[in-house]
C-alpha distance (Angstrom), angle and dihedral (degrees) to the residues before:
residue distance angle dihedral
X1 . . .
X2 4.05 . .
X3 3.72 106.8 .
X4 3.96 123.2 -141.4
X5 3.77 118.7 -49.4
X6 3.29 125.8 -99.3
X7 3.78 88.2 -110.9
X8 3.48 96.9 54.5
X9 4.01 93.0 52.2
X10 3.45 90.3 50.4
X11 3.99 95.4 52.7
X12 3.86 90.2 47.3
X13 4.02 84.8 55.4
X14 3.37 93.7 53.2
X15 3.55 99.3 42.0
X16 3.46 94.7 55.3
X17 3.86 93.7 44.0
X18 4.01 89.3 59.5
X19 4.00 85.5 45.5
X20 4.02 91.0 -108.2
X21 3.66 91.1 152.1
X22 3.55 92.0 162.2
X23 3.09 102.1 55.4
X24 3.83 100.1 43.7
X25 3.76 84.6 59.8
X26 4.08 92.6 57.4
X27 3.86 89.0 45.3
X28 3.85 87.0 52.1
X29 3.89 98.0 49.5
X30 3.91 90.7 44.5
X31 3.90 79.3 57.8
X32 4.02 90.9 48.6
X33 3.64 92.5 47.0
X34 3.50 92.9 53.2
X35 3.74 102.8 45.5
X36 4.14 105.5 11.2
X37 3.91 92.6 168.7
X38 3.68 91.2 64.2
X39 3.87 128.8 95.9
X40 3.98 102.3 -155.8
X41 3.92 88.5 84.3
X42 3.37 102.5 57.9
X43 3.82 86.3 46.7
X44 3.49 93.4 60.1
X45 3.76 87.8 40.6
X46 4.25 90.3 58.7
X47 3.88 85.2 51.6
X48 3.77 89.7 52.3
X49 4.04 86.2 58.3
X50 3.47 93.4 36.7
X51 3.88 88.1 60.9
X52 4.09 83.5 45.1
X53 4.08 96.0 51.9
X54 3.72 84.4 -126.5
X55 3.94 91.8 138.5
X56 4.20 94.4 173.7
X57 4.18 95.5 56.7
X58 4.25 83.8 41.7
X59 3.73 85.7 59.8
X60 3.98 96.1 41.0
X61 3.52 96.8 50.9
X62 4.07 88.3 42.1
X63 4.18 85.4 54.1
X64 4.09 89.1 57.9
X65 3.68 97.0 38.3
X66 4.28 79.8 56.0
X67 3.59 96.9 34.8
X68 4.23 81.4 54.7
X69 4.07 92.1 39.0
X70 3.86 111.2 19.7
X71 3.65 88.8 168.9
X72 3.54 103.0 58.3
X73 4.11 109.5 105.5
X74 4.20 94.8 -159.4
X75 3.85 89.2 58.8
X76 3.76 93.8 64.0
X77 3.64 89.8 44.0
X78 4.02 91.7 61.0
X79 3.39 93.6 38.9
X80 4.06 89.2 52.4
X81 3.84 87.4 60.4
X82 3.59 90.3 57.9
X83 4.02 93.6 49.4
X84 3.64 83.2 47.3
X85 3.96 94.9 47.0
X86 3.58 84.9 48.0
X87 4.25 92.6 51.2
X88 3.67 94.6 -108.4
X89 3.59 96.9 127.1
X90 3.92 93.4 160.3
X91 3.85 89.3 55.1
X92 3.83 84.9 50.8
X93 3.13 102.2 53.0
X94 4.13 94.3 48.7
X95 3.60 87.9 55.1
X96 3.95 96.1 47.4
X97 3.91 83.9 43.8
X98 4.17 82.0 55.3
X99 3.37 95.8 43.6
X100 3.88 94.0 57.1
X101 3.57 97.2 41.9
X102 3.72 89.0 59.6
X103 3.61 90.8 40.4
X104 3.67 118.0 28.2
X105 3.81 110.7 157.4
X106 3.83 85.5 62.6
X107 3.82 106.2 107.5
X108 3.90 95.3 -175.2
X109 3.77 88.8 58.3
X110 3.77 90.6 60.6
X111 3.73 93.0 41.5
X112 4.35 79.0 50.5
X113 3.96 85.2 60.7
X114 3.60 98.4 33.5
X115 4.22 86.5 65.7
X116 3.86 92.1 45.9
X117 4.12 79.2 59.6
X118 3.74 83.5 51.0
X119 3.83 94.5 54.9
X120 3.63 86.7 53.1
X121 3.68 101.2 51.1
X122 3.77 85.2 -120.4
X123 3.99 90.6 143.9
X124 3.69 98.2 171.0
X125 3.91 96.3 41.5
X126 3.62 82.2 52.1
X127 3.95 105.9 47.6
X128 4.02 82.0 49.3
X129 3.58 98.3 59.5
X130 4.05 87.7 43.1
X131 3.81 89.0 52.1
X132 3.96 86.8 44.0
X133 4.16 91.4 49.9
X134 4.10 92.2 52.9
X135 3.89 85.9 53.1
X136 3.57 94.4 48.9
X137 3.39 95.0 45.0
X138 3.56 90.6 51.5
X139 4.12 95.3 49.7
X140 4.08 88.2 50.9
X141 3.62 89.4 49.3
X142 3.51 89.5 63.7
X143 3.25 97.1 37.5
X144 4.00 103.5 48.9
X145 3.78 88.6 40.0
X146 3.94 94.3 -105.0
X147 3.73 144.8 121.2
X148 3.28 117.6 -101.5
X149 4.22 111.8 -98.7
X150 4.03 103.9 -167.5
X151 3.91 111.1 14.8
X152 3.95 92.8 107.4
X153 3.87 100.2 50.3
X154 3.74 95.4 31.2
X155 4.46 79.1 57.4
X156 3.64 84.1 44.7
X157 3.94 99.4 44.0
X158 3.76 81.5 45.9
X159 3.99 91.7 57.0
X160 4.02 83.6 48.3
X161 3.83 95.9 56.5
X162 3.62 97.2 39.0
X163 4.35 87.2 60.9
X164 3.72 89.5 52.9
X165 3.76 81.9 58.6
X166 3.82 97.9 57.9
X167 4.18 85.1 -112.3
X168 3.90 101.8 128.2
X169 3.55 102.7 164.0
X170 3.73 99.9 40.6
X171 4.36 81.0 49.7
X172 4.31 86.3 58.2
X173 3.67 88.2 42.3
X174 3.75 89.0 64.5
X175 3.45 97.7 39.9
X176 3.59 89.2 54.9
X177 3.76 88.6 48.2
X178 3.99 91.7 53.1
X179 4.26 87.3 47.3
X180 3.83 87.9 49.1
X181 3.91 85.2 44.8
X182 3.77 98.9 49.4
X183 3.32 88.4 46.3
X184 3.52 101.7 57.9
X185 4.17 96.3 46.4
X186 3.88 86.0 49.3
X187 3.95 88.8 56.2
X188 4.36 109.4 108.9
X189 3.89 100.3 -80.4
X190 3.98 99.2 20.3
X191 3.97 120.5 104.0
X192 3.68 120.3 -148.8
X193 3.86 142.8 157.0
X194 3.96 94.9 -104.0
X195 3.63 124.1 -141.4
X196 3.52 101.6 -82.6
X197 4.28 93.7 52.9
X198 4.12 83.5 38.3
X199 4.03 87.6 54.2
X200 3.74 86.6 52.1
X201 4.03 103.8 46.5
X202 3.41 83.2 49.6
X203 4.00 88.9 51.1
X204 3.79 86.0 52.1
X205 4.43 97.1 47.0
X206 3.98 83.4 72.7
X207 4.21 96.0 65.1
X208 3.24 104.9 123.6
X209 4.18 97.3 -115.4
C-alpha cells in the first residue's frame, strides 16, 4: 500500500516544528484513515510524542507501526528511545540490537545503541559500538558512492568513552585514528566532515535519547 504523500509528511513536519501538536495529530489520522495497513503513520505519530515527552504513547504507536512492519530496522530504533526515555535500558538495547541486525550498513543506528551504552555507564560497550559506527560508515561510503558523514567524531566519541573507562592509551589510539582519518578525507579529491562539523556531531552524540 502507498504510504502518506509527500505533502502530508511535510505538513506534519512543520506542524510539529511550530509546536501545532494538534494539528499534526489530525494530519496523521487523515493519513491512517486513508491507508490503515501502513506503518509510516504511526511513525510520524511516535515523533509527535516524542516532541511531547510522552515516552508511553511513543512506544504504543512504535508497537503498531512494528506489529504493521516487523521488518523495518528504523522502527525499533524509535521505539528504543522510548524504552530508554522510559529507563528501560535493557529493552533499548534489544531493540537497537534489532534494528541493526535488520539494517547493518546504517552507522547512525549503531551510534543510536552506542548512547543507550552511555546511559548505562557501560563505557567500553559504548566506545565499541562508536568505533564500529565510523567503520560502517566508512564501508557504506564506498559502497553507496558517498563520503563518509560520521567516521571522525564517532573515532573521536570513541576516544571519549574509552577515558571514562580508565583506558588511556587505547583513548590516544583513537584520537590518532580520527587525525589520521581527517586527514585523509581533507586530501585534494577526498570529502569529509572537517573538524569544525566533526566537533559538532560529536556535540550532538551526547543528547540524551
Amino acid at each position: 500500500m502507498a504510504g502518506p504523500s509527500r505533502e502530508l509528511r511535510q505538513k506534519v513536519q512543520e506542524a510539529i516544528a511550530a509546536g501545532q501538536m494538534d494539528k499534526a495529530m489530525a494530519i496523521i489520522d487523515q493519513a491512517i484513515a486513508q491507508d490503515p495497513g501502513n506503518d509510516e503513520p504511526h511513525l510520524m505519530l511516535a515523533a509527535v510524542y516524542q516532541a511531547n515527552r510522552d515516552w508511553e504513547k511513543m512506544l504504543q504507536a512504535c508497537d503498531r507501526a512494528i506489529a504493521l512492519k516487523p521488518d523495518f530496522g528504523a522502527s525499533y530504533t524509535i521505539r528504543a528511545i522510548a524504552y530508554n526515555n522510559l529507563d528501560q535500558p535493557a529493552r533499548a538495547l534489544q531493540d537497537s540490537t534489532r534494528a541493526l541486525d535488520l539494517d547493518p550498513l546504517n552507522h547512525l543506528l549503531v551510534i543510536n545503541r552506542a548512547k543507550i551504552y552511555v546511559r548505562m555507564e557501560a563505557f567500553e560497550q559504548a566506545a565499541a559500538d562508536f568505533r564500529k559506527a565510523s567503520q560502517v560508515d566508512l564501508e557504506a561510503s564506498k559502497k553507496l558512492g558517498r563520503p563518509p558523514s560520521d567516521a571522525v567524531s564517532c573515532l573521536l566519541a570513541a576516544a571519549e568513552m574509552l577515558d571514562k573507562a580508565g583506558k588511556q592509551a587505547e583513548a590516544d589510539q583513537a584520537r590518532r585514528e580520527a587525525k589520521e582519518l581527517e586527514q585523509t578525507l581533507a586530501a585534494p579529491g577526498k570529502s569529509g566532515c572537517g573538524k569544525a562539523a566533526a566537533v559538532i556531531l560529536l556535540m550532538v552524540l551526547w543528547w540524551v535519547l
